[in-house]
Steps between C-alpha positions, in 0.01 A plus 500: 500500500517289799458140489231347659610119405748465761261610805179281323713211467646504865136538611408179310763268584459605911123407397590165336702432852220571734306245251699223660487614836126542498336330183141688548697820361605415184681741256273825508778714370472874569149531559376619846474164715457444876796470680323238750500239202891500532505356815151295501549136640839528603554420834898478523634808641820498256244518194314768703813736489603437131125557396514848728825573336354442142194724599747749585683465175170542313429830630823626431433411120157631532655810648753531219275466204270734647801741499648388164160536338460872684835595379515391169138660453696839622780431259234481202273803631840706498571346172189613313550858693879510368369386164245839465781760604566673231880692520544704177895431400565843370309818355523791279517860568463802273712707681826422668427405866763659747671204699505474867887357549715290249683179582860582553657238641725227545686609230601216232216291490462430148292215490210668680401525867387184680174386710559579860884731473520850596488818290560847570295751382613892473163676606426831285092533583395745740281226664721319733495106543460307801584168601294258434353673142473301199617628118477388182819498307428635080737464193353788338496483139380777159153450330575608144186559248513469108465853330385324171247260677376588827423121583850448502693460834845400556690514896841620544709404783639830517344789635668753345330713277808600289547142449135416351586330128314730216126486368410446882380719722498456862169360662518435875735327735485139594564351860547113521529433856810315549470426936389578803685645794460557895690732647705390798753789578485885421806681516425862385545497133582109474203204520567158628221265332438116454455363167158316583344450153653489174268531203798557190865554534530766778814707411730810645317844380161357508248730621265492789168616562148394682404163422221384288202367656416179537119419451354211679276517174369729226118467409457569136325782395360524107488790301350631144668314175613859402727498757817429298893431625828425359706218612839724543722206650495150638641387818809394514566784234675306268270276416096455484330252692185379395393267797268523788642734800743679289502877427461791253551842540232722326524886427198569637481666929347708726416770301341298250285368755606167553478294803615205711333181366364648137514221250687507147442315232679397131289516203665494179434459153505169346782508187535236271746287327520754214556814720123645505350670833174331563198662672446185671702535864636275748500517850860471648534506888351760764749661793436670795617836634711429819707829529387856402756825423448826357452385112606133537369170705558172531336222359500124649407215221164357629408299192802370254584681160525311223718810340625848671745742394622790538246757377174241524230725588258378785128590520319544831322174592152479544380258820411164392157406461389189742244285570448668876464893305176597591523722183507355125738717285379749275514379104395743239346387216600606128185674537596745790506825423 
């Protein structure tokens, strides 16, 4: 944030100076004042010029906190904007999604590829880049699915099918966007890109593809409780986050009719001390959808979880009832019927 102390202060102690020269002023601070009180009753012509040259001073401040103020009320506005983008980190596929080009090179980086370096890129899509276009970078990785419980996920860094460990079977493909690259240089087969975003550790073989959209924001949109989804994975992957603006991936898409900005919510049962299920339920956390595939989408944490795991199911959440509905809620009676 930028200071405004220095700039007030300066103001005040050129103030308290014109107070000597012309005692009728007095300290006024940073107030609007008349500039002809600076120089009332003073008649030497030395005074004259250091009271014109402390008016001058003064609206140089003025000018500066008028501009300090201005920017720093830009640097919040595009603060609160920043704050409501909404990127999704990764997503998951049902079917494997053909690659546009795969990071080749420089050879022997190990440690993963840095902000800002140069990669190559050996170009296999029919669609041909141009300078100046902007890719994601993916670590692919294998969506495996319990064959004794179906609510049971686990994700494989391999995406070899031949590889997948028994009593799995294989459930979609996920892509954790790992960069972003510009292209700078095409020479046929061979792309020259920058490095200008890393979101994970970018590494040779990664794949690229189109990037995912950025949404200045994502209304919510609310849906019938019957609406149910599984929490397949957490993001990062190996581990599940329960706070406010992280994310969930849920095995529910397109074709089950889901949409950008439908809200999720946990409900489970409340067990006690001595294992028993209760009827009684607890509300857990609500998420919203932020990326939609063909049977998956990705969910945002809007409210925090007190518990999530893999294999919580989420209901559809109802919109909340508030003083400004112009509608009261239907409640049936034990008499309904």
């Amino acid at each position: 944030m930028i200071s405004k102390i220095a700039p007030i202060a300066a103001m005040a102690l050129i103030l308290g100076t014109a107070a000597h020269a012309a005692p009728k002023v007095g300290l006024i601070g940073v107030k609007e004042f008349e500039e002809e009180d600076l120089v009332y009753g003073v008649t030497d012509k030395d005074a004259r010029e250091r009271a014109a040259e402390r008016i001058k001073k003064m609206r140089e401040l003025k000018a500066r906190l008028k501009l300090e103020m201005k920017v720093e009320g830009g640097i919040l506005k595009g603060y609160t904007a920043a704050a409501k983008r909404t990127r999704p980190p990764a997503f998951i596929s049902a079917r494997e999604i053909p690659s546009m080009a795969r990071v080749v090179g420089p050879s022997g980086t190990n440690t993963g590829i840095r902000l800002l370096s140069k990669v190559y890129l050996r170009w296999n899509s029919p669609s041909p880049p141009r300078v100046g276009d902007e890719y994601d970078t993916f670590a692919p990785a294998l969506v495996m699915q319990s064959l004794s419980d179906p609510t049971i996920f686990d994700i494989g860094e391999v995406t070899d099918l031949n590889k997948m460990p028994g009593g799995y079977r294989p459930a979609g493909f996920l892509y954790e966007t790992s960069g972003r690259v510009r292209i700078t240089e095409i020479d046929k087969g061979l792309v020259e890109a920058d490095v200008i975003q890393i979101r994970s550790m970018l590494r040779i073989g990664h794949r690229v593809m189109p990037a995912i959209p950025t949404y200045a924001s994502v209304e919510p949109i609310y849906s019938p409780a019957e609406t149910n989804a599984v929490v397949v994975a957490g993001f990062p992957v190996d581990r599940l986050s329960t706070t406010i603006g992280s994310f969930l991936f849920l095995n529910r898409g397109r074709r089950d009719g889901i949409q950008l900005g439908q809200m999720f919510e946990s409900v489970e049962n409340l067990r006690t001390d001595d294992g028993t299920v209760s009827n009684k339920t607890l509300y857990q956390g609500k998420v919203k959808v932020v990326y939609v595939s063909d049977s998956y989408s990705t969910a945002m944490i809007t409210e925090q979880f007190d518990v999530i795991r893999i294999g919580s199911v989420l209901r559809g959440a109802q919109q909340p009832f508030t003083s400004d509905s112009t509608e009261l809620p239907k409640v049936s009676s034990a008499s309904d019927g």
